[in-house]
PDB file as gemmi writes it, atoms N, CA and C in Angstrom:
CRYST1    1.000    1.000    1.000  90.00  90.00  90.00 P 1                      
ATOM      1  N   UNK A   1       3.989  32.414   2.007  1.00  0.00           N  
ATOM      2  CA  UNK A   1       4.348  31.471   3.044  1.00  0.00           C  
ATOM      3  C   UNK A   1       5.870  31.256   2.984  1.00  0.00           C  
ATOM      4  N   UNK A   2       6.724  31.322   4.635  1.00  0.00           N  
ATOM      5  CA  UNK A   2       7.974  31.132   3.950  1.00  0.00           C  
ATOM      6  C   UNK A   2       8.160  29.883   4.110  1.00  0.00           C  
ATOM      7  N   UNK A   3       9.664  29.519   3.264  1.00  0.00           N  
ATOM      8  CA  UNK A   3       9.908  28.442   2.562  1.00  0.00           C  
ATOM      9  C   UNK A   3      10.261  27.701   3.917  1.00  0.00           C  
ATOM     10  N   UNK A   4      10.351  26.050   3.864  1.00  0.00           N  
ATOM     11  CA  UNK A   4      10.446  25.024   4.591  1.00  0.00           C  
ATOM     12  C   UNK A   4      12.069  24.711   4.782  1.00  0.00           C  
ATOM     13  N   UNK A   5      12.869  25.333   5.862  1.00  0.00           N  
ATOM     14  CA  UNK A   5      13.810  24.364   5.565  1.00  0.00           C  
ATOM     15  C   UNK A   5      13.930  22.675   5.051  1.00  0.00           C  
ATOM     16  N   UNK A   6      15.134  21.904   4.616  1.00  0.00           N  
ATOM     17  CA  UNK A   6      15.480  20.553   4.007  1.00  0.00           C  
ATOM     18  C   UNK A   6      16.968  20.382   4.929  1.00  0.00           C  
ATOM     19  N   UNK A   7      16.214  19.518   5.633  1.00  0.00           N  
ATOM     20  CA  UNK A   7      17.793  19.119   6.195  1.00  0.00           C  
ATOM     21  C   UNK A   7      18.747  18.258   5.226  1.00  0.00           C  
ATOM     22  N   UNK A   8      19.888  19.116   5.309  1.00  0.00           N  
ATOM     23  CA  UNK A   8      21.285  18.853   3.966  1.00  0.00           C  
ATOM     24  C   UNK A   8      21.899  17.480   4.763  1.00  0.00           C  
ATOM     25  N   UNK A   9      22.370  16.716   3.783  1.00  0.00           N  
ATOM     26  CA  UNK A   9      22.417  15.888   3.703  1.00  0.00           C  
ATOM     27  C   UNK A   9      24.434  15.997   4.386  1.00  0.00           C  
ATOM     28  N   UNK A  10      25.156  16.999   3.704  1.00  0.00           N  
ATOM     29  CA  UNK A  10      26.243  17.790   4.069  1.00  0.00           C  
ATOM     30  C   UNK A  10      25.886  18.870   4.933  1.00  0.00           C  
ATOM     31  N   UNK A  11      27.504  19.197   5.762  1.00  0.00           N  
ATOM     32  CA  UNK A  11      27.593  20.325   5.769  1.00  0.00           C  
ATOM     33  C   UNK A  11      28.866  20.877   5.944  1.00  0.00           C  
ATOM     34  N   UNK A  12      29.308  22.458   5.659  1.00  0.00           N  
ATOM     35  CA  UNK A  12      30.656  22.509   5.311  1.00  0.00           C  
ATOM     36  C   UNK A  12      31.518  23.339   6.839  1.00  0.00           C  
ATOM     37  N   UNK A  13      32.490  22.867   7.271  1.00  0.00           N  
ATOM     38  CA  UNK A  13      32.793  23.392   8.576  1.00  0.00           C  
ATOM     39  C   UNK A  13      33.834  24.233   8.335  1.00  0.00           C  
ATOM     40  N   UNK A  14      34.128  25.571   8.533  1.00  0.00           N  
ATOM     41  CA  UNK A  14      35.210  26.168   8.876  1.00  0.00           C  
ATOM     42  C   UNK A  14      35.914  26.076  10.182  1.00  0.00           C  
ATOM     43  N   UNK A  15      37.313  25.061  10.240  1.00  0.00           N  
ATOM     44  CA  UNK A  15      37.995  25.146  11.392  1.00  0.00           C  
ATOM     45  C   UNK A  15      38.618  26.230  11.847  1.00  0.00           C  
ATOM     46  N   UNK A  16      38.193  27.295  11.641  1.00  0.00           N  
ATOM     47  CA  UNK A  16      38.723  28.568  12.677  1.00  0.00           C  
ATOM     48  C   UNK A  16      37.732  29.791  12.520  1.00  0.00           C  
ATOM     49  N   UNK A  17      38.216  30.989  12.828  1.00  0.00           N  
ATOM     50  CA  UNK A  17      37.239  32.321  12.507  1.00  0.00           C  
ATOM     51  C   UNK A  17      36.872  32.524  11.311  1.00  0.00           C  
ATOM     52  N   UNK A  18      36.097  33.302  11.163  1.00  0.00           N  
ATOM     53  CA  UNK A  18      35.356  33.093  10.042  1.00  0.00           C  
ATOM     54  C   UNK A  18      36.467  34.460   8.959  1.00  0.00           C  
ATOM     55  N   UNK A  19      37.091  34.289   7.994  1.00  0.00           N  
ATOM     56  CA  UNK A  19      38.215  35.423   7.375  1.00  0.00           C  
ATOM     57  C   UNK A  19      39.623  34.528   7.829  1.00  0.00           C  
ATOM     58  N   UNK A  20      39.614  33.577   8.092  1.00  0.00           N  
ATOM     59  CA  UNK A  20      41.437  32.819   8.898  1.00  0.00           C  
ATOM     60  C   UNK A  20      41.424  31.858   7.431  1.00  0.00           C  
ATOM     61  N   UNK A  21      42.579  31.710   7.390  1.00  0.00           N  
ATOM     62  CA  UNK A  21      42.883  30.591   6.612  1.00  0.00           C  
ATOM     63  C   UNK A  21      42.761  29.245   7.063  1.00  0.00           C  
ATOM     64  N   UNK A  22      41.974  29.027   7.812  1.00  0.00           N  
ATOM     65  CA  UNK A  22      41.665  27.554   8.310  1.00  0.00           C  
ATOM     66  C   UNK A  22      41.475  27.120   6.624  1.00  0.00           C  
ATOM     67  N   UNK A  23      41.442  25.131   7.350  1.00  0.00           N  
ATOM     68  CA  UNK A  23      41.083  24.760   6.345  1.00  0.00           C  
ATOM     69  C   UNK A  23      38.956  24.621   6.575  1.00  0.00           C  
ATOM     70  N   UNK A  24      38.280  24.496   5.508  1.00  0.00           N  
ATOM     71  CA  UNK A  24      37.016  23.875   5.392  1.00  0.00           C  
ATOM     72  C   UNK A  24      37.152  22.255   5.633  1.00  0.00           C  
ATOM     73  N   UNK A  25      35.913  21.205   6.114  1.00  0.00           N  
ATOM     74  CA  UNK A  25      35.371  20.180   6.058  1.00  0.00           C  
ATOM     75  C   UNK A  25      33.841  20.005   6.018  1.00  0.00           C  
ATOM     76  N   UNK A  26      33.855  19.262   4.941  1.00  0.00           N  
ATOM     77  CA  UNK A  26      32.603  18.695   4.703  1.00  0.00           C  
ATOM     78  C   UNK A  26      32.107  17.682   5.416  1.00  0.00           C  
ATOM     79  N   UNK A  27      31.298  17.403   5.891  1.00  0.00           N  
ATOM     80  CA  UNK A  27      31.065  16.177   6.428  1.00  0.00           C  
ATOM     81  C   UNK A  27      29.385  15.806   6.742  1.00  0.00           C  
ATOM     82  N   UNK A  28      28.945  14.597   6.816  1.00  0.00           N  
ATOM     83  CA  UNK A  28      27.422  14.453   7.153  1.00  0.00           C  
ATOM     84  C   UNK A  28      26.899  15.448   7.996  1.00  0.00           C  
ATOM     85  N   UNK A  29      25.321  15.739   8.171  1.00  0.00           N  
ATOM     86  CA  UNK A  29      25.172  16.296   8.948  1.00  0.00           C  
ATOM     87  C   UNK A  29      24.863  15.903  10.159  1.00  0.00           C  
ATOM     88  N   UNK A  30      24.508  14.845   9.992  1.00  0.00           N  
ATOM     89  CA  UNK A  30      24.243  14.046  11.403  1.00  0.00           C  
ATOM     90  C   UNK A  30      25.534  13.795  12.289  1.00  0.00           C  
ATOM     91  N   UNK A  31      26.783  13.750  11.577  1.00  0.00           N  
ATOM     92  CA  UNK A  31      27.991  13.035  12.094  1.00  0.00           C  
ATOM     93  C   UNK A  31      28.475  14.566  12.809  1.00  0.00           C  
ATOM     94  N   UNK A  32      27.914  15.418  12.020  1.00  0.00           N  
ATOM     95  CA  UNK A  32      28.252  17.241  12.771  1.00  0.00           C  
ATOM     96  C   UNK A  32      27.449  17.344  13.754  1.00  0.00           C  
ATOM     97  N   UNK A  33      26.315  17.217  13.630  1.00  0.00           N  
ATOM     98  CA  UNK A  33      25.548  17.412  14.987  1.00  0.00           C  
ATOM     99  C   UNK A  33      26.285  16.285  16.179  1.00  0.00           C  
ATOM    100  N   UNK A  34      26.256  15.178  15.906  1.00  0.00           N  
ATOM    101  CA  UNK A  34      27.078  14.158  16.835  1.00  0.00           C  
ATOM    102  C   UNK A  34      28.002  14.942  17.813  1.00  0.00           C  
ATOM    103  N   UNK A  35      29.458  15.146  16.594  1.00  0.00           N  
ATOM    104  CA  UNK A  35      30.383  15.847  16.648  1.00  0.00           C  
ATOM    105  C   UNK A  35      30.194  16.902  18.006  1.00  0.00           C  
ATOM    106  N   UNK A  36      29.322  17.506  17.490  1.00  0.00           N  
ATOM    107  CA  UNK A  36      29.165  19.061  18.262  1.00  0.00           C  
ATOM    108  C   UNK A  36      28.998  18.876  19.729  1.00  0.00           C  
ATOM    109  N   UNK A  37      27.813  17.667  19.744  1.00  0.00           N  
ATOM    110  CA  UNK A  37      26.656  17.426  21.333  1.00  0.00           C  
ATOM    111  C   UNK A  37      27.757  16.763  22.122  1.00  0.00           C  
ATOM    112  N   UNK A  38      28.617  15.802  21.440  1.00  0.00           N  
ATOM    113  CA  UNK A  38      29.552  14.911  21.935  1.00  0.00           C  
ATOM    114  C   UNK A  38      30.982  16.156  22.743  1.00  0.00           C  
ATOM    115  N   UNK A  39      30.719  17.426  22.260  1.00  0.00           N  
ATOM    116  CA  UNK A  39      31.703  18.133  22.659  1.00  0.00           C  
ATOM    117  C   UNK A  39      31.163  19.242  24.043  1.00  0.00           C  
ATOM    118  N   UNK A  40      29.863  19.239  23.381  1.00  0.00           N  
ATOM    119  CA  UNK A  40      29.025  20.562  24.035  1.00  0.00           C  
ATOM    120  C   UNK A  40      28.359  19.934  25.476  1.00  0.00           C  
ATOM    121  N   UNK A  41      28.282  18.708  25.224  1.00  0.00           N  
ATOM    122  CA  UNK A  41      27.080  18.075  26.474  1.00  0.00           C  
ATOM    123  C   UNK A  41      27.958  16.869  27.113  1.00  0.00           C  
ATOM    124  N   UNK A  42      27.550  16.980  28.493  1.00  0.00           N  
ATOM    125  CA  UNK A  42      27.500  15.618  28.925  1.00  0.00           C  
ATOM    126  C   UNK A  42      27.241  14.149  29.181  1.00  0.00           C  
ATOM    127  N   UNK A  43      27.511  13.493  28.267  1.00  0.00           N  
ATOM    128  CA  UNK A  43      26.434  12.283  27.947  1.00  0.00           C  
ATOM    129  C   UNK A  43      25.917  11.530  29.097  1.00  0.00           C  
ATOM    130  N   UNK A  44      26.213  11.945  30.155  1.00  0.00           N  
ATOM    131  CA  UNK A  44      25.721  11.294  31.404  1.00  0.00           C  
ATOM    132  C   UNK A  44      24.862  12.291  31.869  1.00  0.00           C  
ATOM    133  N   UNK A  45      24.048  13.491  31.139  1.00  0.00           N  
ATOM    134  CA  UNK A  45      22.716  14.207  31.749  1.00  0.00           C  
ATOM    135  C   UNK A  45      21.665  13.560  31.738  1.00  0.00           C  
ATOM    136  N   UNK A  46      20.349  13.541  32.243  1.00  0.00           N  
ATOM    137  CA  UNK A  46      19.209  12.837  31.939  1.00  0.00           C  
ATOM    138  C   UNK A  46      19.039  13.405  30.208  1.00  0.00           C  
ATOM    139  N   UNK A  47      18.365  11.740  29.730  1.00  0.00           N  
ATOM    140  CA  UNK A  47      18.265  11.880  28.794  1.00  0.00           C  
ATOM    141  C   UNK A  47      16.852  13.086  27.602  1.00  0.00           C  
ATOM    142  N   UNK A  48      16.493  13.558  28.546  1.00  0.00           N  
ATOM    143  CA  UNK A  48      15.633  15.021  28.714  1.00  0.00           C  
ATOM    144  C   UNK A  48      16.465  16.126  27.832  1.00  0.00           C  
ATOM    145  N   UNK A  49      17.864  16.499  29.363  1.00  0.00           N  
ATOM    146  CA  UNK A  49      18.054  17.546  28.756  1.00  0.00           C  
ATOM    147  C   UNK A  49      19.057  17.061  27.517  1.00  0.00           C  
ATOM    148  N   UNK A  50      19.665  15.948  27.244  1.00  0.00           N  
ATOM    149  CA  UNK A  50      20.340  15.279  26.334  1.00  0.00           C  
ATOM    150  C   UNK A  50      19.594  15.603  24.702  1.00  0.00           C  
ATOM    151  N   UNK A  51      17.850  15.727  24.614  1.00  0.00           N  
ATOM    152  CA  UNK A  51      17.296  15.967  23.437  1.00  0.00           C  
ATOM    153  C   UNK A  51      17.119  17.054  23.320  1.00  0.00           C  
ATOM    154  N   UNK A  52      16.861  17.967  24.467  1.00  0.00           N  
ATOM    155  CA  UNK A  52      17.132  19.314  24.213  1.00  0.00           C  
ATOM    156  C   UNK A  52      18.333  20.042  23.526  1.00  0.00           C  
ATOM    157  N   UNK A  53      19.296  19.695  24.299  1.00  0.00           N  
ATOM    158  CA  UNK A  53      20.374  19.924  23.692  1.00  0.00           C  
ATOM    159  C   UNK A  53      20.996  19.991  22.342  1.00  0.00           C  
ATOM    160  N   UNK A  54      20.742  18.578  21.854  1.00  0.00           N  
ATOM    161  CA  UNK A  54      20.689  18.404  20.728  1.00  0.00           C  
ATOM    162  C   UNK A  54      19.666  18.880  19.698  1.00  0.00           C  
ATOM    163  N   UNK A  55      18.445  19.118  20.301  1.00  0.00           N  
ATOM    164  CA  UNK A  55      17.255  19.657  19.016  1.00  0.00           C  
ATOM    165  C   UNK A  55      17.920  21.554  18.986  1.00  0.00           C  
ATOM    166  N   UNK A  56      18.355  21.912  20.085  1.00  0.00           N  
ATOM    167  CA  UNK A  56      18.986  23.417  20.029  1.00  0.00           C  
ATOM    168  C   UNK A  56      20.050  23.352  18.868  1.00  0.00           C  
ATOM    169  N   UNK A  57      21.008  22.543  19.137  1.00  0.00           N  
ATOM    170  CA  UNK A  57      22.418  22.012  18.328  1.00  0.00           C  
ATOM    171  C   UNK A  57      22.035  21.933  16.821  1.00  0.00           C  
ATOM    172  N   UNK A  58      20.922  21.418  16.794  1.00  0.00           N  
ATOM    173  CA  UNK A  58      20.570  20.874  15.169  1.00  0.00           C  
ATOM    174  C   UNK A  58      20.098  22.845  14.752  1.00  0.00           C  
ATOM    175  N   UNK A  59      18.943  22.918  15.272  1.00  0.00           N  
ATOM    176  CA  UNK A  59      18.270  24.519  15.183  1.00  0.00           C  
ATOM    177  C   UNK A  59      19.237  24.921  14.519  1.00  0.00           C  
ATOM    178  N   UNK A  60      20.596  25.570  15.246  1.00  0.00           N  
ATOM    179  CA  UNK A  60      21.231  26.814  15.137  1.00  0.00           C  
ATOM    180  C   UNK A  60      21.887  26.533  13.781  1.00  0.00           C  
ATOM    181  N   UNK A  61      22.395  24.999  13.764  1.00  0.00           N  
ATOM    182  CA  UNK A  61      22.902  24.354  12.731  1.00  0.00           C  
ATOM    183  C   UNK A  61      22.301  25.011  11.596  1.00  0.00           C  
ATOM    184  N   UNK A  62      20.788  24.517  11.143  1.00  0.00           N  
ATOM    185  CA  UNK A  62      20.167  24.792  10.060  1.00  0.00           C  
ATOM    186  C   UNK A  62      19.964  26.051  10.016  1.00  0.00           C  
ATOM    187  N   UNK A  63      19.641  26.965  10.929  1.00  0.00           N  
ATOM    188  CA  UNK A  63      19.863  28.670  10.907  1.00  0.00           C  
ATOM    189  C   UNK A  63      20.944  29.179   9.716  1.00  0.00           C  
ATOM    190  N   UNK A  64      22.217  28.404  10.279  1.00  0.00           N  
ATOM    191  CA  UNK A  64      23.014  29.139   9.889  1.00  0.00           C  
ATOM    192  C   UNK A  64      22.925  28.399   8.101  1.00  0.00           C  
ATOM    193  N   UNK A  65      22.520  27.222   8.228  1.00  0.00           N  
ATOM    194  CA  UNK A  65      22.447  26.940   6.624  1.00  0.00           C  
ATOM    195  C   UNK A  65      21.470  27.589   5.933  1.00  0.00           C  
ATOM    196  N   UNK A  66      19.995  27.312   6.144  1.00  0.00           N  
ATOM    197  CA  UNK A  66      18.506  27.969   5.578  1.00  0.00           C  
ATOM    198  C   UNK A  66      18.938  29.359   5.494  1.00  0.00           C  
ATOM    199  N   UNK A  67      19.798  30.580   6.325  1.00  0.00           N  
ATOM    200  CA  UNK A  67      19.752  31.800   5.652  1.00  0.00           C  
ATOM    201  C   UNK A  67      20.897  31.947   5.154  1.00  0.00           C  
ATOM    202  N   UNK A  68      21.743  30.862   4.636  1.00  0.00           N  
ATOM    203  CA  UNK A  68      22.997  31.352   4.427  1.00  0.00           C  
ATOM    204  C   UNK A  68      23.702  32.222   4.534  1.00  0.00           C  
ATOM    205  N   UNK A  69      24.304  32.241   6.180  1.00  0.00           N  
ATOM    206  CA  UNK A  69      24.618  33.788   7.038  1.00  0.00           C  
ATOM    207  C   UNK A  69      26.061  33.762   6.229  1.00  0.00           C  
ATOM    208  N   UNK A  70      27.152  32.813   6.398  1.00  0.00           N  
ATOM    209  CA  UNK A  70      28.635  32.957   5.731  1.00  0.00           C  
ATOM    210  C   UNK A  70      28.372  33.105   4.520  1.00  0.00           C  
ATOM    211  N   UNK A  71      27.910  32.351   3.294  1.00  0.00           N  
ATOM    212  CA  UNK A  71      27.650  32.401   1.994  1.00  0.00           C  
ATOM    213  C   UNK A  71      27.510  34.063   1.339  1.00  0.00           C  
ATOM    214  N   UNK A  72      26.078  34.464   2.435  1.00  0.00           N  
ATOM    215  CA  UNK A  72      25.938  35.397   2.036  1.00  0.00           C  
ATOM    216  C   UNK A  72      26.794  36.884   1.928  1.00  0.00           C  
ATOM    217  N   UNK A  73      27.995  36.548   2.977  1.00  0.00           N  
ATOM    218  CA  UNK A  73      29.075  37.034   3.241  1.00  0.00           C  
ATOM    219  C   UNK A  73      30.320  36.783   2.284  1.00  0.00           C  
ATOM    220  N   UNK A  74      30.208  36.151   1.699  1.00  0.00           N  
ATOM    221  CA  UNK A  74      31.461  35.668   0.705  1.00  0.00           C  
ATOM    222  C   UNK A  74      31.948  34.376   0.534  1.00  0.00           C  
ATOM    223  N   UNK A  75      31.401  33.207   2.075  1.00  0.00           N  
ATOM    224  CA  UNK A  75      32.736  32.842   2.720  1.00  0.00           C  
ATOM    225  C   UNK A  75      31.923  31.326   2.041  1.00  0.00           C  
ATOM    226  N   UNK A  76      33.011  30.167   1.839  1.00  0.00           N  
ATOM    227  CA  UNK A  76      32.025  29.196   0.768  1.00  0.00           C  
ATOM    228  C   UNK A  76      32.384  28.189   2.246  1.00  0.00           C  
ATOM    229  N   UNK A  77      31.813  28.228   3.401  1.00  0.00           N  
ATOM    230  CA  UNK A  77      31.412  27.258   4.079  1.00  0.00           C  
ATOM    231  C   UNK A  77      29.923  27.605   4.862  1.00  0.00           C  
ATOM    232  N   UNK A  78      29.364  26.705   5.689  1.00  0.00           N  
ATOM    233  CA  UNK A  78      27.758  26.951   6.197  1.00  0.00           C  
ATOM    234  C   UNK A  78      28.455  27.637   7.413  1.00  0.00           C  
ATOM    235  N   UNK A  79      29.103  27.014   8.470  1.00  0.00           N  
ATOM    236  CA  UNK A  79      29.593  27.435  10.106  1.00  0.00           C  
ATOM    237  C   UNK A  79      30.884  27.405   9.954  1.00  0.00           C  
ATOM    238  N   UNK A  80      31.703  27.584  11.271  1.00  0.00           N  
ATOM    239  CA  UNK A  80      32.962  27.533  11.881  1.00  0.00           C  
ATOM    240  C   UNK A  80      32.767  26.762  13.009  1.00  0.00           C  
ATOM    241  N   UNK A  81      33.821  26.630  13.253  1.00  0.00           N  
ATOM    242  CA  UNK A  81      33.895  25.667  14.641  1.00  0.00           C  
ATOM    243  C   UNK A  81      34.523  26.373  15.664  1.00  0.00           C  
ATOM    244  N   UNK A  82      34.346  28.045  15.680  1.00  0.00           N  
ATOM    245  CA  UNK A  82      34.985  28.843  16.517  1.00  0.00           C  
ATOM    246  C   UNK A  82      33.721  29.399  17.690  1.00  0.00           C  
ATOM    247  N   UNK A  83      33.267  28.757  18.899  1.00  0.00           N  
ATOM    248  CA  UNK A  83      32.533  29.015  19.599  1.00  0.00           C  
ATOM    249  C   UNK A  83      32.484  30.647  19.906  1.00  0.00           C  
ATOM    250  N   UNK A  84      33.477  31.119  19.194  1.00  0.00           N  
ATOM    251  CA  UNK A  84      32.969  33.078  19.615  1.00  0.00           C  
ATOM    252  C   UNK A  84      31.699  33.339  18.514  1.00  0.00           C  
ATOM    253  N   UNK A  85      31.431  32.416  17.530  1.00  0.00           N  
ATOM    254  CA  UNK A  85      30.501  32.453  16.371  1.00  0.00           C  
ATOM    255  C   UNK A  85      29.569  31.307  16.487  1.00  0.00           C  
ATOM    256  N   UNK A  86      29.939  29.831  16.811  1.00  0.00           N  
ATOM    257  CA  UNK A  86      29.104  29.079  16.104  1.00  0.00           C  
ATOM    258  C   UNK A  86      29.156  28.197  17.097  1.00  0.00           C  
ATOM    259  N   UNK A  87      29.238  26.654  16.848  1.00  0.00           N  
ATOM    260  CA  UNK A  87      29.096  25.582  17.894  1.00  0.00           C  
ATOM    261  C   UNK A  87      30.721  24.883  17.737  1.00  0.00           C  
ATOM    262  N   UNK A  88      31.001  24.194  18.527  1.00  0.00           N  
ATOM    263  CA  UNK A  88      32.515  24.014  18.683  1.00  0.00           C  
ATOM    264  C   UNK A  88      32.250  22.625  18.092  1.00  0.00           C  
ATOM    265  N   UNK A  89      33.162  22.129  16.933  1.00  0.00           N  
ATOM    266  CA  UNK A  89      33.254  20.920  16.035  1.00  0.00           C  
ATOM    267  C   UNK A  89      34.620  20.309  16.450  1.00  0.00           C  
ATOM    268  N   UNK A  90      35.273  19.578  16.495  1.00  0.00           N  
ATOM    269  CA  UNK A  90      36.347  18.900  16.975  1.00  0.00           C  
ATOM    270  C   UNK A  90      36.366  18.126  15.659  1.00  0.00           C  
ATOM    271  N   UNK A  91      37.299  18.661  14.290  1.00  0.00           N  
ATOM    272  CA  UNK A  91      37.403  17.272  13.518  1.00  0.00           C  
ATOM    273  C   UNK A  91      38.027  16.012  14.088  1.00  0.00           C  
ATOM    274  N   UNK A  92      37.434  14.643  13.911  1.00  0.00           N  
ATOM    275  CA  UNK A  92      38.127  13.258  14.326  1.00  0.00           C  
ATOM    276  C   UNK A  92      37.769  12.984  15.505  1.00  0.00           C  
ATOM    277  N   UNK A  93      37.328  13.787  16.458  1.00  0.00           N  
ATOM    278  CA  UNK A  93      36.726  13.281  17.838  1.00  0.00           C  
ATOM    279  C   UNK A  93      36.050  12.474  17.800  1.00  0.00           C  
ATOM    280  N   UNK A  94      36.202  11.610  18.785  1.00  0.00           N  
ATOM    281  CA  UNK A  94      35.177  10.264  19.199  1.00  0.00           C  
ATOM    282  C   UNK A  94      33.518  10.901  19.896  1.00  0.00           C  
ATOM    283  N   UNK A  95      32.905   9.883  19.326  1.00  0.00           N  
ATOM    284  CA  UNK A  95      31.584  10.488  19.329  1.00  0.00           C  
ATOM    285  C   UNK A  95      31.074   9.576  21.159  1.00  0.00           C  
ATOM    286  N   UNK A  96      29.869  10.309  21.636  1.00  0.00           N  
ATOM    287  CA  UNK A  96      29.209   9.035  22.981  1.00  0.00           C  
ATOM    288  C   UNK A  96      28.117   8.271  22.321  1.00  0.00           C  
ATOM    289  N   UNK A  97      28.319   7.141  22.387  1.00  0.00           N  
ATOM    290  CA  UNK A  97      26.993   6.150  22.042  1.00  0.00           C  
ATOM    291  C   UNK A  97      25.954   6.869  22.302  1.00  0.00           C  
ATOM    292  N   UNK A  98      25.495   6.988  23.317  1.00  0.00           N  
ATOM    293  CA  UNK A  98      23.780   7.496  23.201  1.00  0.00           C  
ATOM    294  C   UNK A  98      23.884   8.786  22.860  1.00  0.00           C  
ATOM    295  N   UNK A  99      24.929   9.664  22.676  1.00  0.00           N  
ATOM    296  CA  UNK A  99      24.403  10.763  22.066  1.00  0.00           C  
ATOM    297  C   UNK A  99      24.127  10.542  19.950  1.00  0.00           C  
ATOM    298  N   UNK A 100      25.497   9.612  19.853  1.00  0.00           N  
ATOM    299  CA  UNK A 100      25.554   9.291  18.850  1.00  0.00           C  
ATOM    300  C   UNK A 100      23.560   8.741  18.804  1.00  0.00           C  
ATOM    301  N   UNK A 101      23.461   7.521  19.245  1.00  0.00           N  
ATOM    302  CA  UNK A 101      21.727   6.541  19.139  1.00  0.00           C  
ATOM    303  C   UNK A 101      21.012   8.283  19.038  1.00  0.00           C  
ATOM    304  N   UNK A 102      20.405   9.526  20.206  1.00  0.00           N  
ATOM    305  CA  UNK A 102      19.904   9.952  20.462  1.00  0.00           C  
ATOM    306  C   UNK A 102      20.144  10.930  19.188  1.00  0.00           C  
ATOM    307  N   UNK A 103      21.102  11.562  18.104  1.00  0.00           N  
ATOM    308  CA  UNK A 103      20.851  12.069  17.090  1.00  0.00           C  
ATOM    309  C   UNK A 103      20.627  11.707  16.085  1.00  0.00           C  
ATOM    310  N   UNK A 104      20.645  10.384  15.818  1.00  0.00           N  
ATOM    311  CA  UNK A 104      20.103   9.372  14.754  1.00  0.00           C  
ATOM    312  C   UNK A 104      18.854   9.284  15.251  1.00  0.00           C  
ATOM    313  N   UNK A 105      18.207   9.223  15.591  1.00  0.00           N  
ATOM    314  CA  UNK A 105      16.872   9.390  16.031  1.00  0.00           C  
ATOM    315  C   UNK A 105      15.976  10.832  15.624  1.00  0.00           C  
ATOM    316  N   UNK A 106      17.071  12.579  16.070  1.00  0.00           N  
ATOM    317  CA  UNK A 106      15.927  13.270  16.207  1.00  0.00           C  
ATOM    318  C   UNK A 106      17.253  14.125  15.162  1.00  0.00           C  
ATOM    319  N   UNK A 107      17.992  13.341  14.267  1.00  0.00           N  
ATOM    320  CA  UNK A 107      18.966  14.754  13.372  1.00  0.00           C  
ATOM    321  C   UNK A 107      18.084  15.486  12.334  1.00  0.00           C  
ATOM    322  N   UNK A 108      16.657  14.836  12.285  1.00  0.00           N  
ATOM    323  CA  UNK A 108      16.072  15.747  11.102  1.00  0.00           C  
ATOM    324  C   UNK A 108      15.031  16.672  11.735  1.00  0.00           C  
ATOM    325  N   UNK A 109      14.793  16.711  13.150  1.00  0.00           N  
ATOM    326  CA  UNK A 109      13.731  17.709  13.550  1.00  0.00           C  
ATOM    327  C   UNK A 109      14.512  19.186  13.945  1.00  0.00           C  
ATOM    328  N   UNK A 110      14.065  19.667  13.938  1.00  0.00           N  
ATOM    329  CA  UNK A 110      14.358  20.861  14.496  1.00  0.00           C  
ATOM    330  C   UNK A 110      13.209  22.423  15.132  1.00  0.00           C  
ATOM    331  N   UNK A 111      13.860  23.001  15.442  1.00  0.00           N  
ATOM    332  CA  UNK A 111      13.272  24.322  16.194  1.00  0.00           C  
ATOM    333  C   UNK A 111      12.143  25.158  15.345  1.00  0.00           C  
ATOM    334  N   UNK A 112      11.133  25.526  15.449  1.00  0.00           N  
ATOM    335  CA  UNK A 112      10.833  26.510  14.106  1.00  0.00           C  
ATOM    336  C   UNK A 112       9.708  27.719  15.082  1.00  0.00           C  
ATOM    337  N   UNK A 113      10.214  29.009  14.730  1.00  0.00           N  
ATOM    338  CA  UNK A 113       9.433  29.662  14.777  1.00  0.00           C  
ATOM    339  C   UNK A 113       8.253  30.517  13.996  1.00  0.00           C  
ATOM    340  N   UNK A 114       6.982  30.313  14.209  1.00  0.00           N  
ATOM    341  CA  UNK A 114       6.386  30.938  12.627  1.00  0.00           C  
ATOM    342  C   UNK A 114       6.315  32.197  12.917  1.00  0.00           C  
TER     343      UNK A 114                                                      
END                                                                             
């Protein structure tokens, strides 16, 4: 049976391509998913496609942690924040209230295919 992802409590962001000398950030994972939806979505969609969005956002998130795609590559962060690879992170950006309420609510579910 395969193993269960654990949603991490961290996670580590590369601010540029994945091989650049960006710097890494660590940060919650909930405050990353925030981060991301707050960049990726419109907080004025119905609040429908608003959980979609975000349960996709979280998915790809843990993808890239549960198989450790960079790690396994060398590289000691989980993602980048370079949308030619991953989901676009904005360190320090202001987050939207209900997207912020709406991932505190669903930051530990996610996508699963068996």
């Amino acid at each position: 049976m395969p193993a269960t992802p654990v949603v991490p409590e961290t996670i580590t962001v590369h601010l540029g391509q994945p091989g650049s000398s960006a710097r890494n950030v660590e940060v919650p994972f909930a405050a990353y998913i925030k981060n991301v939806a707050s960049h990726e979505i419109y907080p004025t969609w119905p609040e429908a496609a608003l959980r979609a969005n975000i349960l996709a956002i979280i998915t790809f998130a843990q993808n890239r942690i549960f198989t450790e795609w960079y790690p396994s590559q060398g590289y000691n962060f989980n993602i980048t924040n370079n949308t030619a690879y991953d989901q676009y992170f904005v360190y320090g950006r202001n987050i939207f209230t209900n997207i912020s309420r709406l991932v505190d609510e669903l930051f530990d579910d996610y996508l699963r295919r068996p």
